[in-house]
PDB file of N, CA, C and O in Angstrom:
ATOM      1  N   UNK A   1      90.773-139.463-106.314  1.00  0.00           N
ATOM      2  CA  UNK A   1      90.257-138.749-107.460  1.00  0.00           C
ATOM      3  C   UNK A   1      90.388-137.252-107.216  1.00  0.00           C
ATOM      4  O   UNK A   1      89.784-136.854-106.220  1.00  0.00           O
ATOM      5  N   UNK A   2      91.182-136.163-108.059  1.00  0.00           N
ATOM      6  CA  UNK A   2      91.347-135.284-108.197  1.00  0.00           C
ATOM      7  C   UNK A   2      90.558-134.485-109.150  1.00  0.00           C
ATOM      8  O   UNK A   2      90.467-134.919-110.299  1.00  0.00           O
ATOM      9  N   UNK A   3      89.977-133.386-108.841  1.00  0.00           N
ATOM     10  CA  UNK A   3      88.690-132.264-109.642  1.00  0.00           C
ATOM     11  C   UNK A   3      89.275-131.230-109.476  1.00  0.00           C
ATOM     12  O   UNK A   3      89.741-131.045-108.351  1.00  0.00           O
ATOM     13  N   UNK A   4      89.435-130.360-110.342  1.00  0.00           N
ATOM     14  CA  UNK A   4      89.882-128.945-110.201  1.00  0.00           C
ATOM     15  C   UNK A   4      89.344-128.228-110.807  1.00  0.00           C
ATOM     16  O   UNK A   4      89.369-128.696-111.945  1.00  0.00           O
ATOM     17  N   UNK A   5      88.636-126.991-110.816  1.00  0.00           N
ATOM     18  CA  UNK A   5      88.123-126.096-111.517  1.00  0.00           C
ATOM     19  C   UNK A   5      88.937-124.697-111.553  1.00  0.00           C
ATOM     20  O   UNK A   5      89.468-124.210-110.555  1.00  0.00           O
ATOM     21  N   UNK A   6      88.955-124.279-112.485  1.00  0.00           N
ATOM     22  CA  UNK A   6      90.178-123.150-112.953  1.00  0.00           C
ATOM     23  C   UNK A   6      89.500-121.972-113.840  1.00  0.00           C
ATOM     24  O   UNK A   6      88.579-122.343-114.566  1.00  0.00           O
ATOM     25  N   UNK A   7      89.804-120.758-113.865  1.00  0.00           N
ATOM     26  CA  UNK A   7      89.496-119.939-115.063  1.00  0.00           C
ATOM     27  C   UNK A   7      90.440-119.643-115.628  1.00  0.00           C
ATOM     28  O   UNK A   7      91.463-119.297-115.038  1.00  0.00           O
ATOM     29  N   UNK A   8      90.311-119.716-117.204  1.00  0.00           N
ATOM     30  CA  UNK A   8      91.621-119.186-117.956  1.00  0.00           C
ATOM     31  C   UNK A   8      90.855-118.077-118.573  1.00  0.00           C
ATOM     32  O   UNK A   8      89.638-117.897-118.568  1.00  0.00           O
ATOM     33  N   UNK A   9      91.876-117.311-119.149  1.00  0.00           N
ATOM     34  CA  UNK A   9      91.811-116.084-120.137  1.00  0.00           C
ATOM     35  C   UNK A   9      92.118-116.020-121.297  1.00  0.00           C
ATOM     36  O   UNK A   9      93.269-116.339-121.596  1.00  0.00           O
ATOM     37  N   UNK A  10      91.220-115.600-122.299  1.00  0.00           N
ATOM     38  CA  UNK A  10      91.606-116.033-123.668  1.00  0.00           C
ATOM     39  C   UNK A  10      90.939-114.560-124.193  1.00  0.00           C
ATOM     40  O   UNK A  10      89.784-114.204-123.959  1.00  0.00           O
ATOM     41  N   UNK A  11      91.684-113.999-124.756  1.00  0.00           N
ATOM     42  CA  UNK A  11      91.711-113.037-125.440  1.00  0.00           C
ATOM     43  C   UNK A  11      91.060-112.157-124.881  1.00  0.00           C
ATOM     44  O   UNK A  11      90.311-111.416-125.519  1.00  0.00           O
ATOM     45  N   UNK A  12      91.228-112.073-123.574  1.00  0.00           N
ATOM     46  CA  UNK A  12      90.675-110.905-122.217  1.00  0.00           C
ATOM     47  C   UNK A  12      89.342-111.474-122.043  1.00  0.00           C
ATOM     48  O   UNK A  12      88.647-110.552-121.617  1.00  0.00           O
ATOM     49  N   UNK A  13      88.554-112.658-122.174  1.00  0.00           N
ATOM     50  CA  UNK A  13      87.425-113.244-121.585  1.00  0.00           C
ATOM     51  C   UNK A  13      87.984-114.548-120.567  1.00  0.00           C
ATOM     52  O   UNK A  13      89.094-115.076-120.491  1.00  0.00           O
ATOM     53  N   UNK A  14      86.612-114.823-119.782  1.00  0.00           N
ATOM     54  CA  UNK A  14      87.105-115.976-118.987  1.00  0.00           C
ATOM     55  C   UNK A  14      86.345-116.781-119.782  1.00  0.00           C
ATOM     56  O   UNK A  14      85.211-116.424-120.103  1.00  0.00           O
ATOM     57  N   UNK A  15      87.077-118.415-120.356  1.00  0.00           N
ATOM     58  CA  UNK A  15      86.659-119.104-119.977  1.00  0.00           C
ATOM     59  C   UNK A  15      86.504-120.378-118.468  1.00  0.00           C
ATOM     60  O   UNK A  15      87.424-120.531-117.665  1.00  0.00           O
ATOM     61  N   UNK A  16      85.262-121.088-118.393  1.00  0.00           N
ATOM     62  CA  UNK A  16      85.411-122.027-117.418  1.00  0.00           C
ATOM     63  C   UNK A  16      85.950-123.050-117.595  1.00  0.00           C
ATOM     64  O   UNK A  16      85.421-123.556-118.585  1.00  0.00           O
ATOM     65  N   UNK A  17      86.979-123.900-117.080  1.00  0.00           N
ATOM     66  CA  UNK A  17      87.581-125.338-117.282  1.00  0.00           C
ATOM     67  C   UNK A  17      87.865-126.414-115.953  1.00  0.00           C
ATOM     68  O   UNK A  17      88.233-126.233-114.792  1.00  0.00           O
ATOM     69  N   UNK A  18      87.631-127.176-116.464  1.00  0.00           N
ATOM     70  CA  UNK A  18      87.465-128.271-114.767  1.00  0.00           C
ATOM     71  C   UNK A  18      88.608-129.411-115.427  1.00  0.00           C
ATOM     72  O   UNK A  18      88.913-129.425-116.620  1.00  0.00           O
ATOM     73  N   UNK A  19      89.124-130.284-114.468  1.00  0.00           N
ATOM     74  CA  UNK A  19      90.147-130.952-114.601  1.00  0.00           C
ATOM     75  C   UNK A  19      89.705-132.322-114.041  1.00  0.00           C
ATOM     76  O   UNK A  19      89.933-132.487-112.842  1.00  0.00           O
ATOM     77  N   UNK A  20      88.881-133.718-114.968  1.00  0.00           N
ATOM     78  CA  UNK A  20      88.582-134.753-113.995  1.00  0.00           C
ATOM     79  C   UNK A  20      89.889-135.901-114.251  1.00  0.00           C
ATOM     80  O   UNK A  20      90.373-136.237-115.331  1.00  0.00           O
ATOM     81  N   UNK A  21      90.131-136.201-113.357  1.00  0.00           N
ATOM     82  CA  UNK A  21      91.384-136.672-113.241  1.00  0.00           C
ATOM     83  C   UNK A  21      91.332-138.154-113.357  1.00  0.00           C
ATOM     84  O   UNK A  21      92.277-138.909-113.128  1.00  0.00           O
ATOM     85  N   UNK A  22      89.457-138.690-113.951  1.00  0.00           N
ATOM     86  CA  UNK A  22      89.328-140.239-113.892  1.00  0.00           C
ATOM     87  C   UNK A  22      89.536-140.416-115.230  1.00  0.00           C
ATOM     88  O   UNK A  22      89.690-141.545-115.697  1.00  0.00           O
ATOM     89  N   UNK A  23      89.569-138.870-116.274  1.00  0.00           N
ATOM     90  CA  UNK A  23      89.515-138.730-117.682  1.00  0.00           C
ATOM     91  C   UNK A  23      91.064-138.453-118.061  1.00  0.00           C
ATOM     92  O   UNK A  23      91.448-138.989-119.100  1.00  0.00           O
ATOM     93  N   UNK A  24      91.668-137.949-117.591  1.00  0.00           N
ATOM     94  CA  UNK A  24      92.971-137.378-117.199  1.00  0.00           C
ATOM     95  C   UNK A  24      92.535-136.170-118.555  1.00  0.00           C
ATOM     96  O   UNK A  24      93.404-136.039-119.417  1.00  0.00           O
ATOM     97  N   UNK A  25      91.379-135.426-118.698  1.00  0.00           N
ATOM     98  CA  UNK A  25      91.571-134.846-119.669  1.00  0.00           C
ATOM     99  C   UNK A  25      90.960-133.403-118.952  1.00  0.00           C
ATOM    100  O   UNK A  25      90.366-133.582-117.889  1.00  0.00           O
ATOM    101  N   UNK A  26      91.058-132.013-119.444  1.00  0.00           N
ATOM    102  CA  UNK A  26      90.379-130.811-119.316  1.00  0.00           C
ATOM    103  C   UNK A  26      88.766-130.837-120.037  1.00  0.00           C
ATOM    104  O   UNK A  26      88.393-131.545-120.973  1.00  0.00           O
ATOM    105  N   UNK A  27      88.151-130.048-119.435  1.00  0.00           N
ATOM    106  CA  UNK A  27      86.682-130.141-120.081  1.00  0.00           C
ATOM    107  C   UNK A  27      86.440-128.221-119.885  1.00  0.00           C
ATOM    108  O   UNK A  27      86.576-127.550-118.862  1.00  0.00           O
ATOM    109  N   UNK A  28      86.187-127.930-120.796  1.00  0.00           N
ATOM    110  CA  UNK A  28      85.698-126.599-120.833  1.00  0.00           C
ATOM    111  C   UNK A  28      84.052-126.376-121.284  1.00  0.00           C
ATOM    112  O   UNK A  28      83.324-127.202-121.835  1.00  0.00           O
ATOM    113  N   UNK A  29      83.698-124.885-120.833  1.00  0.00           N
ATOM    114  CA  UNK A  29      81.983-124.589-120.670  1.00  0.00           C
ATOM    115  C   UNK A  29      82.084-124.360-122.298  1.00  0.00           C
ATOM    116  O   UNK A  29      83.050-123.872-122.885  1.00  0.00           O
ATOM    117  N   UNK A  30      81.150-124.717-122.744  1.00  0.00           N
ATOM    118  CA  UNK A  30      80.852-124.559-124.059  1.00  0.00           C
ATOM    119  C   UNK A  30      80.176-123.236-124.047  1.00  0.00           C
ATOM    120  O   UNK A  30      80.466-122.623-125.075  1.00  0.00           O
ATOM    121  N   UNK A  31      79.650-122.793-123.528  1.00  0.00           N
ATOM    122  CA  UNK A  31      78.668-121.297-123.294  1.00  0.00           C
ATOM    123  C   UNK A  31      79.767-120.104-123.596  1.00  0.00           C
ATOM    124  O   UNK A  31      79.638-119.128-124.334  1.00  0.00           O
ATOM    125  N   UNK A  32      80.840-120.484-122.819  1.00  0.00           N
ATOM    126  CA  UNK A  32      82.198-119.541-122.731  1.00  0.00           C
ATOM    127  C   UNK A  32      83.325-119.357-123.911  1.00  0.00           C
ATOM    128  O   UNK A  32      83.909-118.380-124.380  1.00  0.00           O
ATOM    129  N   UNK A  33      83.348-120.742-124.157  1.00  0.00           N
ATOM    130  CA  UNK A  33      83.364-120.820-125.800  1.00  0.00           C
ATOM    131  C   UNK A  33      83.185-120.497-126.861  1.00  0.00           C
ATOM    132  O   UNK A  33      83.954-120.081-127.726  1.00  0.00           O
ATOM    133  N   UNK A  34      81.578-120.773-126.839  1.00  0.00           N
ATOM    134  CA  UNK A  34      80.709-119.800-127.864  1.00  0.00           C
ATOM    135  C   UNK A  34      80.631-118.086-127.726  1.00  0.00           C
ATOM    136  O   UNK A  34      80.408-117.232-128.584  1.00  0.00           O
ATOM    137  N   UNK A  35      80.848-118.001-126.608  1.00  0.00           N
ATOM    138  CA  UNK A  35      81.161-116.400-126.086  1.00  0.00           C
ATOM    139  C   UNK A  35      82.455-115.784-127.166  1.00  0.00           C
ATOM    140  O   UNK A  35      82.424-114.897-128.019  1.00  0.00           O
ATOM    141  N   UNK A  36      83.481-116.623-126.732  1.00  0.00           N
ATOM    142  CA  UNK A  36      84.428-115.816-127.512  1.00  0.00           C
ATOM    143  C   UNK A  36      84.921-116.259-129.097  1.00  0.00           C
ATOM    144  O   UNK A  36      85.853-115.775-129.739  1.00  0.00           O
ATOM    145  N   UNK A  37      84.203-117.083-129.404  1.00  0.00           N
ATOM    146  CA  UNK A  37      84.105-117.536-130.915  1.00  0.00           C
ATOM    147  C   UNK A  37      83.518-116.498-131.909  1.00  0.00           C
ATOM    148  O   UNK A  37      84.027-115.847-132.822  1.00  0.00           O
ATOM    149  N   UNK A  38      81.913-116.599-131.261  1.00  0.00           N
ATOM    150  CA  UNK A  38      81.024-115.515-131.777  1.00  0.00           C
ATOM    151  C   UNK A  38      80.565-114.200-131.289  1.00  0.00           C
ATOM    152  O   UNK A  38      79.956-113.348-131.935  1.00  0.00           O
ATOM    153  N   UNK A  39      80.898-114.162-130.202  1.00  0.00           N
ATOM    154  CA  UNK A  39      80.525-112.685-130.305  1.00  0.00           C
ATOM    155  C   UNK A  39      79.518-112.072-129.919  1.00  0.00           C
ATOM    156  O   UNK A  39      79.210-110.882-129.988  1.00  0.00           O
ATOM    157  N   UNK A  40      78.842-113.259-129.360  1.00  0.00           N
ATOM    158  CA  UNK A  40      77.793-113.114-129.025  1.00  0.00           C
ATOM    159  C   UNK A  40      76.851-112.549-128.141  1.00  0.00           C
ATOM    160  O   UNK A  40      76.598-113.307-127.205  1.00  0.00           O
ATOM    161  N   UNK A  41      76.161-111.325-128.116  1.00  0.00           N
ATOM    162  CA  UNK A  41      75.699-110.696-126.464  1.00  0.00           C
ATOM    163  C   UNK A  41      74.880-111.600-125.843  1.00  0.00           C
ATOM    164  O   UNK A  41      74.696-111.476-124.632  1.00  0.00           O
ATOM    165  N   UNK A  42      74.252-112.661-126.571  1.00  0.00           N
ATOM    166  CA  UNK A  42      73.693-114.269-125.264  1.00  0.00           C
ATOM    167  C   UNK A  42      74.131-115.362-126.023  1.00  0.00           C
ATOM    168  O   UNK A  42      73.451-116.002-126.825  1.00  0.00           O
ATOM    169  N   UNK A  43      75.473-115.564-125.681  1.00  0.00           N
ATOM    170  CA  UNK A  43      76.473-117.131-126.243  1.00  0.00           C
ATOM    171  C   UNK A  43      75.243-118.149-125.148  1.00  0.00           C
ATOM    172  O   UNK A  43      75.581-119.310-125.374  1.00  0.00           O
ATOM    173  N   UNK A  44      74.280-118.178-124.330  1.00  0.00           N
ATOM    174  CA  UNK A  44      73.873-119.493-124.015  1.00  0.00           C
ATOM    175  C   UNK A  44      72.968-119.535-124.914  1.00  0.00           C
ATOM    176  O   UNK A  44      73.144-120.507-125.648  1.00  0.00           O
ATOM    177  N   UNK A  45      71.961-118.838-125.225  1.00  0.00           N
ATOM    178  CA  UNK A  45      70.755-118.498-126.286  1.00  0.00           C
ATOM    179  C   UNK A  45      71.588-118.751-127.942  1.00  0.00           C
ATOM    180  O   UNK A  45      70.857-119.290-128.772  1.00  0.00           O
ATOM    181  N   UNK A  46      72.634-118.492-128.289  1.00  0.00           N
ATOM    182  CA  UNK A  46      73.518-119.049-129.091  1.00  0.00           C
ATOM    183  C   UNK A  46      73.834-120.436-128.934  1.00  0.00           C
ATOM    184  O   UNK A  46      73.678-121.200-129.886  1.00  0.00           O
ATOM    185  N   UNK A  47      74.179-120.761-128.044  1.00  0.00           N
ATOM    186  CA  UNK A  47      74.302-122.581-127.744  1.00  0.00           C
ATOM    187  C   UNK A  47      73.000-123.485-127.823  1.00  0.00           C
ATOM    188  O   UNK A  47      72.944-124.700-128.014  1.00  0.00           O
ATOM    189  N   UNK A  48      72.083-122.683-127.648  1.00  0.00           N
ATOM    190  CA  UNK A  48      70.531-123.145-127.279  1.00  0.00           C
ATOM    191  C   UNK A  48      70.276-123.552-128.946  1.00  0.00           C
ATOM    192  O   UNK A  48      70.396-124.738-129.254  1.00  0.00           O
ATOM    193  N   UNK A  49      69.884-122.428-130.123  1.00  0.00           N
ATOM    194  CA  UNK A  49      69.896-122.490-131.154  1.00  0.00           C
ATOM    195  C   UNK A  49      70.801-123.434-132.099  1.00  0.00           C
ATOM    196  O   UNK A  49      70.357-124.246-132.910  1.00  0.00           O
ATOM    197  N   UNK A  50      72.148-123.169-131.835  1.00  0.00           N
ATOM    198  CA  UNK A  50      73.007-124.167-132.319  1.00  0.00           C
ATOM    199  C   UNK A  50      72.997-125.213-132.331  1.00  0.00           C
ATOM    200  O   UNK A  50      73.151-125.913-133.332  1.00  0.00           O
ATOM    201  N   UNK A  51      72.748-125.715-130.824  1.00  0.00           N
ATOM    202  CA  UNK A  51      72.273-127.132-130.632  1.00  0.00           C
ATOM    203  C   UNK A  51      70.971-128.108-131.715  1.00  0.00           C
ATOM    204  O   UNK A  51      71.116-129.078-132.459  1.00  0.00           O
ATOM    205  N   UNK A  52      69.440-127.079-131.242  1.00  0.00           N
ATOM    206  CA  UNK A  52      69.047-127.245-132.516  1.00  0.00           C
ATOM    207  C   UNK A  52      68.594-127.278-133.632  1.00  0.00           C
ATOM    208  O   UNK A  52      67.476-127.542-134.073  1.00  0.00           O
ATOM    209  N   UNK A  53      69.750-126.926-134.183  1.00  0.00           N
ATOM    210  CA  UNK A  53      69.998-126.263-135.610  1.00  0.00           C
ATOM    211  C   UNK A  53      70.635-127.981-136.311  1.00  0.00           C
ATOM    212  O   UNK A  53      70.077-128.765-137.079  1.00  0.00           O
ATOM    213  N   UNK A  54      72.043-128.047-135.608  1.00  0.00           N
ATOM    214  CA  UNK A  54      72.882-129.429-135.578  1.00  0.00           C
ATOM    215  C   UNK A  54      71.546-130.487-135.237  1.00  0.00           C
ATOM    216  O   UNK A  54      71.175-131.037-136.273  1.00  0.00           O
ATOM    217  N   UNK A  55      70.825-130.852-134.141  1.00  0.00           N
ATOM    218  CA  UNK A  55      70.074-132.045-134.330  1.00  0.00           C
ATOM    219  C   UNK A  55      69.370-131.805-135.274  1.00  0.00           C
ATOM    220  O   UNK A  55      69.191-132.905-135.798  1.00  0.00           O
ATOM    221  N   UNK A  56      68.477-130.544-136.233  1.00  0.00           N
ATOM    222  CA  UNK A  56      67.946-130.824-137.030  1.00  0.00           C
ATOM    223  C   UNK A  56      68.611-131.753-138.204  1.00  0.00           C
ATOM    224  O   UNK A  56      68.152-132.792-138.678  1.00  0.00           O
ATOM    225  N   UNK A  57      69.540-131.235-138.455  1.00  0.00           N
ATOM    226  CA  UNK A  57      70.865-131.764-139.482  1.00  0.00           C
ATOM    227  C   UNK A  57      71.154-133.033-138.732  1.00  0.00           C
ATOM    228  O   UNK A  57      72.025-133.496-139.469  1.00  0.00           O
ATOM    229  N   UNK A  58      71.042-133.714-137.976  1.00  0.00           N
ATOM    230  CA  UNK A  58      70.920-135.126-137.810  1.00  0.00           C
ATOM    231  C   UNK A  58      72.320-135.048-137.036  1.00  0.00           C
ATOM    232  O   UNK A  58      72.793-136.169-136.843  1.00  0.00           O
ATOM    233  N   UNK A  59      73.050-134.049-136.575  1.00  0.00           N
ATOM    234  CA  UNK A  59      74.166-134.240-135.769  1.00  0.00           C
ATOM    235  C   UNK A  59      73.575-134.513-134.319  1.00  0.00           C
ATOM    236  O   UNK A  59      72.476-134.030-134.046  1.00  0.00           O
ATOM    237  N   UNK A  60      74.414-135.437-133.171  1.00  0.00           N
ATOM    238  CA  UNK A  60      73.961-136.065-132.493  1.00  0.00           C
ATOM    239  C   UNK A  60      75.370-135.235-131.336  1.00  0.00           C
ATOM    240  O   UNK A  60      75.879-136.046-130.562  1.00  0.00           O
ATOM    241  N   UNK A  61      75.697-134.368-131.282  1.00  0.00           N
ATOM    242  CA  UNK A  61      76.541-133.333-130.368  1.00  0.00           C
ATOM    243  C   UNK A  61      75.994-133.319-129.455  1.00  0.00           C
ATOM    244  O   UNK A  61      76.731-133.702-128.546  1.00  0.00           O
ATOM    245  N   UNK A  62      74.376-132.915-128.888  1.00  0.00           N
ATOM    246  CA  UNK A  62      74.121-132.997-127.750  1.00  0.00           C
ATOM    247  C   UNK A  62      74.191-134.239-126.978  1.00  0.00           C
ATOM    248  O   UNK A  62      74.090-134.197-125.752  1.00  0.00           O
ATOM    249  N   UNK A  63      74.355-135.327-127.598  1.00  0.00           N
ATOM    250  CA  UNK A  63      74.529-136.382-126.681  1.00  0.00           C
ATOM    251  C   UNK A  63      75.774-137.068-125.984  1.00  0.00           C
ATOM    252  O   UNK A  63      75.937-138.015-125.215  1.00  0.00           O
ATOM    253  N   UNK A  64      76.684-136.007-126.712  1.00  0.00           N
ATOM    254  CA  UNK A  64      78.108-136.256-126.245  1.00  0.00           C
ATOM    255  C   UNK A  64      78.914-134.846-125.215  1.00  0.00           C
ATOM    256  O   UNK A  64      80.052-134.774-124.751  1.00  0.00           O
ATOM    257  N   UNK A  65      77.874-133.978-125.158  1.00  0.00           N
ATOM    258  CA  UNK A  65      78.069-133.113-124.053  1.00  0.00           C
ATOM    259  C   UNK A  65      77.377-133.515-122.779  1.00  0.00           C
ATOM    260  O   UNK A  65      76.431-134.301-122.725  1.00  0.00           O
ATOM    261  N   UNK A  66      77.922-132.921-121.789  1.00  0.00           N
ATOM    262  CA  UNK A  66      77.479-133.648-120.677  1.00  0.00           C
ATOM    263  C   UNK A  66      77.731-132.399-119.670  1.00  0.00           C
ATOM    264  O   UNK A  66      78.640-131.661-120.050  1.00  0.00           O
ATOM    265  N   UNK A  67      77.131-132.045-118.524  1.00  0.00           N
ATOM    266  CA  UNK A  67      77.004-131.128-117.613  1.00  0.00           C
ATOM    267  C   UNK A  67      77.854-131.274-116.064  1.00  0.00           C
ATOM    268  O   UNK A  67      77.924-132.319-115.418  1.00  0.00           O
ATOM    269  N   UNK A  68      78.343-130.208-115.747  1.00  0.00           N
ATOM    270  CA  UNK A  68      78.987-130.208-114.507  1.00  0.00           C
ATOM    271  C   UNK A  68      78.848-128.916-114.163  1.00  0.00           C
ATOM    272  O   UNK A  68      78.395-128.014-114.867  1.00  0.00           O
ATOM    273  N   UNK A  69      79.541-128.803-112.266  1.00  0.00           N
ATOM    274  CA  UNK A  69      79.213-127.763-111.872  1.00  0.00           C
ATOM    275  C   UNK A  69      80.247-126.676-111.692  1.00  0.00           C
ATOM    276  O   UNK A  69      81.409-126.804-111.305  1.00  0.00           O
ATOM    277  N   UNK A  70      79.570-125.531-112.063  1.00  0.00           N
ATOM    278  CA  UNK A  70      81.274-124.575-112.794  1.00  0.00           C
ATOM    279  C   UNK A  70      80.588-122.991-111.823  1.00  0.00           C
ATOM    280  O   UNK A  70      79.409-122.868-111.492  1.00  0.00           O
ATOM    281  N   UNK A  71      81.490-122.155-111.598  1.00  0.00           N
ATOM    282  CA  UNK A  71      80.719-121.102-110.700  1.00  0.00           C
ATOM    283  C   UNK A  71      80.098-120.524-112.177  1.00  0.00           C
ATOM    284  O   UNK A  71      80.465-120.679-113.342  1.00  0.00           O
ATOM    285  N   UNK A  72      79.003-119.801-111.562  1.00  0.00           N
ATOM    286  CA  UNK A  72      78.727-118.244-112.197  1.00  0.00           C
ATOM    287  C   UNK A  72      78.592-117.273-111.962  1.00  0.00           C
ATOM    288  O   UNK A  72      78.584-117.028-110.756  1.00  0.00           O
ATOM    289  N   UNK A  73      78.449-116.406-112.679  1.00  0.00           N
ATOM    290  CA  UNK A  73      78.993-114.985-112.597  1.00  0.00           C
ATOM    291  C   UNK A  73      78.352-114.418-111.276  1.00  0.00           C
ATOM    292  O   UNK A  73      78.841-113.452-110.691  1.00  0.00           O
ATOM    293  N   UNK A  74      77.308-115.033-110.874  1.00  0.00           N
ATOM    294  CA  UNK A  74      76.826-114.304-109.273  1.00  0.00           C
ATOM    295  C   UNK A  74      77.717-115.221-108.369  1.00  0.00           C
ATOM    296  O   UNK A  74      77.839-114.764-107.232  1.00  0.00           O
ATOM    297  N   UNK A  75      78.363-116.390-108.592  1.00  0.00           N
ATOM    298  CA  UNK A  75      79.117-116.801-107.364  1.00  0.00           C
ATOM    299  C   UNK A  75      78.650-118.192-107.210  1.00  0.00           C
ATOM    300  O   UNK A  75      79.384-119.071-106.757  1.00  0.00           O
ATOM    301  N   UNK A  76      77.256-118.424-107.638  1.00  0.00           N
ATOM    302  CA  UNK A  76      76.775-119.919-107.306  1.00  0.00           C
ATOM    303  C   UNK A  76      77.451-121.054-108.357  1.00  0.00           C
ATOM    304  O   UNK A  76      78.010-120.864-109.437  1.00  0.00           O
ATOM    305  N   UNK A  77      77.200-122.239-107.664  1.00  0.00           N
ATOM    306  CA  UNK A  77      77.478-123.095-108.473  1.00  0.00           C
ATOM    307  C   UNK A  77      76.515-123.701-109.250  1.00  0.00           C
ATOM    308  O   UNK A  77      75.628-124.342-108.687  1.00  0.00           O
ATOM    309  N   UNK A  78      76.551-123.575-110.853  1.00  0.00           N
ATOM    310  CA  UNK A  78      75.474-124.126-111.296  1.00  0.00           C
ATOM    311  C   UNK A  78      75.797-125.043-112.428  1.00  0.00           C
ATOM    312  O   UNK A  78      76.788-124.644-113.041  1.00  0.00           O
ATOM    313  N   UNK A  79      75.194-126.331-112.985  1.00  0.00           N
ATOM    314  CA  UNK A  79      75.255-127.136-114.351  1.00  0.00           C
ATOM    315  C   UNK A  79      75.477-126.509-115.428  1.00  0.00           C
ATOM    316  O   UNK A  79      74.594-125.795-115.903  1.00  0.00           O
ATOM    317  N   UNK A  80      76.796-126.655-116.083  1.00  0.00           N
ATOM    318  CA  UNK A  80      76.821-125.562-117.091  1.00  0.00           C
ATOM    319  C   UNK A  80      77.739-127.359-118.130  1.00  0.00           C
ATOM    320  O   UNK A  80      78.382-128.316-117.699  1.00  0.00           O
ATOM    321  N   UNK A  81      77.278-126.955-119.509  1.00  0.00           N
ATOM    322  CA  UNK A  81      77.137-127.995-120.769  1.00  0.00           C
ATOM    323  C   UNK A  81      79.738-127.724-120.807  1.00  0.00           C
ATOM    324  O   UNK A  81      80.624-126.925-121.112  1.00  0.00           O
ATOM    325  N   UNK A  82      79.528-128.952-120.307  1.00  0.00           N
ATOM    326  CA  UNK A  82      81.203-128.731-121.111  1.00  0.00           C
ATOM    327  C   UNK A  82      81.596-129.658-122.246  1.00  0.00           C
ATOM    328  O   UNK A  82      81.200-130.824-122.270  1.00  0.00           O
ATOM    329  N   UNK A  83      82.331-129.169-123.133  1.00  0.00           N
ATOM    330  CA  UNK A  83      82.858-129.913-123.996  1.00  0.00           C
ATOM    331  C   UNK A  83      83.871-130.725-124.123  1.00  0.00           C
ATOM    332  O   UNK A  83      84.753-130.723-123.264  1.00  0.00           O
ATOM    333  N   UNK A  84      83.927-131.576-125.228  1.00  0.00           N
ATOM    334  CA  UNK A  84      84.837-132.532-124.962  1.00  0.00           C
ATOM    335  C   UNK A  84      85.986-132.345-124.920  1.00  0.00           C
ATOM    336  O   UNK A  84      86.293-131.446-125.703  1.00  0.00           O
ATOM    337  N   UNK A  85      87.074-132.871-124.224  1.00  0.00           N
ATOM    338  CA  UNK A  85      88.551-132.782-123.795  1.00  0.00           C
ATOM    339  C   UNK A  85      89.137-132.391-124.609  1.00  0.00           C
ATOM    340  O   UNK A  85      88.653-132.817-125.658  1.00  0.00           O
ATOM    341  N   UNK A  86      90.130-131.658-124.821  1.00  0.00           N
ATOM    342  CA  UNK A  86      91.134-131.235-125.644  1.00  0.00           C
ATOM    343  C   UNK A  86      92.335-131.170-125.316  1.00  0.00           C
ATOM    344  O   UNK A  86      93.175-130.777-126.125  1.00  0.00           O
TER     345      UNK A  86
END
């Protein structure tokens, strides 16, 4: 079983992306995402709200995200929400 964690660059931001190789698919941080979607000066406090905003509306998204461990910006490794494969 092969795991890889990578940063890409998208429009001069990083996002985070990990590679599980039992999925054969990419999984990216949704936090990092929402970063460069919206614009946001706290995309997690943006993800926080969003989230629920959608379960109020009866969308069931948080249960199909799922957590892994991705660096952050101080260096540690911490549980950060990734989204589904693309």
């Amino acid at each position: 079983m092969e795991e890889m964690t990578k940063i890409i660059v998208f429009k001069g931001k990083q996002i985070r992306c990990h590679w599980d190789d039992d999925q054969q698919s990419w999984f990216f941080s949704v936090v990092d995402v929402c970063d460069i979607l919206t614009g946001s000066p706290e995309p997690r406090k943006y993800w926080s709200v969003l989230k629920t905003r959608l379960k109020k509306e009866g969308s069931e998204l948080t249960t199909i995200c799922s957590q892994l461990k991705m660096q952050a910006n101080d260096g540690k490794m911490r549980l950060w929400k990734k989204v589904l494969s693309m």
